[in-house]
C-alpha positions in Angstrom: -2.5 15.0 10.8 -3.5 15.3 14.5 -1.3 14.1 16.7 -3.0 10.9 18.1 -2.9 9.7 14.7 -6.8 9.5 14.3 -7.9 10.8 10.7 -11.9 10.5 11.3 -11.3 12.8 14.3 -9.8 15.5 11.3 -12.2 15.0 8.6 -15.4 15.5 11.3 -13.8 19.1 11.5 -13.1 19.5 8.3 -15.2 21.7 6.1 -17.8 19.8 4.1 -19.8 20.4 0.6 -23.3 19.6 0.0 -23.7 19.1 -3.7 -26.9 18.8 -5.7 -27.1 18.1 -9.3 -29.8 19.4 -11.6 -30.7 18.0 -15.1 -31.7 20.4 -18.0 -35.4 21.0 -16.5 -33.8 21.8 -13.2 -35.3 18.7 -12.0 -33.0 16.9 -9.2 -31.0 13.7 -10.0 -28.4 13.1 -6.7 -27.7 15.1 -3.6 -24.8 14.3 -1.6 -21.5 15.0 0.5 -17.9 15.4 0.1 -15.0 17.0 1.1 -14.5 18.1 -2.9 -17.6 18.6 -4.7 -15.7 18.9 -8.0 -13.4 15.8 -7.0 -16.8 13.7 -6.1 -18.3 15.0 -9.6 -15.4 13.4 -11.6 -16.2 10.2 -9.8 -19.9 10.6 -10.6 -18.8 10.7 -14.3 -16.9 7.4 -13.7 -19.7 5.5 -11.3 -23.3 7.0 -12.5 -25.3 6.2 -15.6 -26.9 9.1 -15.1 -24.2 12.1 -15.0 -24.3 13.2 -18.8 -28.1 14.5 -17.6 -26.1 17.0 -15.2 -26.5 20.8 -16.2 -26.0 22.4 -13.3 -24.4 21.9 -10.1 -25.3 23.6 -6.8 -22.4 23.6 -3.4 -23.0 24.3 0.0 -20.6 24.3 2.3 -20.7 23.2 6.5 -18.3 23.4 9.3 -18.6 19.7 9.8 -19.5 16.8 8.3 -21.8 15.7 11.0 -24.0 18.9 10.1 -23.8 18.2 6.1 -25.0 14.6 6.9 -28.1 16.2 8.4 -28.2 18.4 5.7 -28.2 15.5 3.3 -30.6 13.5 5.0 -32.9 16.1 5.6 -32.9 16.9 1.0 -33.0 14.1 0.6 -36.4 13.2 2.2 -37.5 16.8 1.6 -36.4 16.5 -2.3 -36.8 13.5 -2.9 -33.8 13.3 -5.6 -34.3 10.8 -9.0 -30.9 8.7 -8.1 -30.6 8.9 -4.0 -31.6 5.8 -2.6 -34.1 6.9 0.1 -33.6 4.1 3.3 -35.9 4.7 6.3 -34.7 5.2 10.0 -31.9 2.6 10.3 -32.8 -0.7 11.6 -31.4 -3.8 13.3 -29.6 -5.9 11.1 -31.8 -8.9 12.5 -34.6 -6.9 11.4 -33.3 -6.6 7.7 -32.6 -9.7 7.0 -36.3 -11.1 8.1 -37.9 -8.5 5.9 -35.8 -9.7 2.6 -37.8 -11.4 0.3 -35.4 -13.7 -2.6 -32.3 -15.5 -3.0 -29.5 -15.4 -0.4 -27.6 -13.2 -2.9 -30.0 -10.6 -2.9 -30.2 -10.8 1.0 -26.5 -10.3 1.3 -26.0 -7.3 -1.1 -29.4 -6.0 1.1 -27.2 -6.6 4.2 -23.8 -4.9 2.4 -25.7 -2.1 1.0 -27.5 -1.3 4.6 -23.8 -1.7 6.2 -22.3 1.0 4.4 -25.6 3.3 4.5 -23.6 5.8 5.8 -21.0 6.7 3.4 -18.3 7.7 5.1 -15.1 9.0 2.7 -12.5 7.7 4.7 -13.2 4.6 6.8 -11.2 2.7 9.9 -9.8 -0.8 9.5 -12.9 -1.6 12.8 -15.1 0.3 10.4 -14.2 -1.7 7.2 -14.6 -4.8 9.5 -18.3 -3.8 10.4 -19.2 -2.6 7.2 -18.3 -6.3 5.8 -19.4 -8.2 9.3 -15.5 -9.4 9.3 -13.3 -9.2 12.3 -11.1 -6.5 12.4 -7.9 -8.8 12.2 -9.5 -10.3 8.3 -10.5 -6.7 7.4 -6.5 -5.8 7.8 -5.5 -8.9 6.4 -7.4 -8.0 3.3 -5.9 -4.7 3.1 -2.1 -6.1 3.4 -2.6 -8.7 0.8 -4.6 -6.0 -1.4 -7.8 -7.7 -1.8 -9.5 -3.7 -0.7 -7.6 -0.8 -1.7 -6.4 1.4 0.5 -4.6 4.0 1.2 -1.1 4.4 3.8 -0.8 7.5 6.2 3.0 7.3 6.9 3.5 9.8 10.6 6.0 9.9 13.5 4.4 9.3 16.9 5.2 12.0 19.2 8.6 9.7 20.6 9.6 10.2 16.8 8.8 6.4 15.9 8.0 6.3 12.2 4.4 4.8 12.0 1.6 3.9 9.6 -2.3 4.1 9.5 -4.4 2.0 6.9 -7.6 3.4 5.4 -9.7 2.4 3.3 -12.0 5.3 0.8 -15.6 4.6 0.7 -15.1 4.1 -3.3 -12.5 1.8 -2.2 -14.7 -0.6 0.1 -17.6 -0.1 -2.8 -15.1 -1.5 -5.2 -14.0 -3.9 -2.6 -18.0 -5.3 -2.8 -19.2 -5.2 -6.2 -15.9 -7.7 -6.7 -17.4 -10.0 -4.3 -20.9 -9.4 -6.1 -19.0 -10.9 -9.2 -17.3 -13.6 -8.1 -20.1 -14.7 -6.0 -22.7 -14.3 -9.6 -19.9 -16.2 -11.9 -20.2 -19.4 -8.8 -23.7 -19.3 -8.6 
């Protein structure tokens, strides 16, 4: 862990995978990101209707995640894979919400789902916060009761002070959502 204690910092220089996954006609069902392709499949089996369709899976690797990102965004238009959700240029969250049509349900999940456009595999409590539109000081307050999963990264400062970091996995925060999707369906 670097010494500041700032994981995003080490996963930016990490080396990242762009995956693709290819039905039986070769036609394309998801491209995306990860630090494990092969971890990030076994979620896929888990998380995707469509993964029994996968035959064959392609991995490209980048110096940094900022470059796979581009690299994803850029198949993703180009592709155009079955099972990506394709969003245009990001817009203002103002912006969103006037162009939602339907129930106030829909336009939250709309707002949720534009938050978190940016999957990120590891996210900050501020980033958790932002992604929810909580304060910071809720977001953590969620993650010490264990409302959103999350994950502890125990270090010792550089005085030798035992410390901790919370983060939160995107699957995590995802999880963290669709259980607000549910209790908010079963009060409606």
């Amino acid at each position: 862990m670097a010494q500041n204690g700032h994981l995003g910092a080490e996963v930016d220089d990490m080396t990242m995978h762009l995956y693709r996954h290819f039905d039986a006609d070769g036609k394309l069902l998801y491209v995306g990101i990860s630090l494990s392709a092969l971890s990030r499949l076994a979620q896929h089996k888990d998380h995707s209707a469509w993964y029994k369709s996968i035959v064959n899976v392609t991995i490209q690797e980048f110096p940094s995640r900022e470059e796979a990102l581009a690299a994803e965004r850029r198949a993703i238009l180009e592709e155009q894979p079955a099972h990506n959700i394709r969003r245009p240029k990001p817009e203002t969250p103002i912006n969103k919400i006037s162009k939602l049509r339907g129930t106030a349900q829909e336009a939250s999940r709309e707002m949720l789902v534009w938050r978190i456009a940016e999957f990120n595999p590891v996210y900050t409590i501020d980033e958790v916060a932002r992604a929810l539109g909580i304060g910071p000081v809720i977001a953590k307050r969620l993650i010490e009761k264990g409302e959103i999963g999350h994950v502890i990264l125990r270090y010792e400062t550089c005085t030798g002070k035992p410390s901790k970091l919370y983060r939160v996995t995107g699957w995590q925060l995802i999880e963290y959502i669709e259980h607000l999707e549910q209790r908010t369906s079963k009060v409606a």
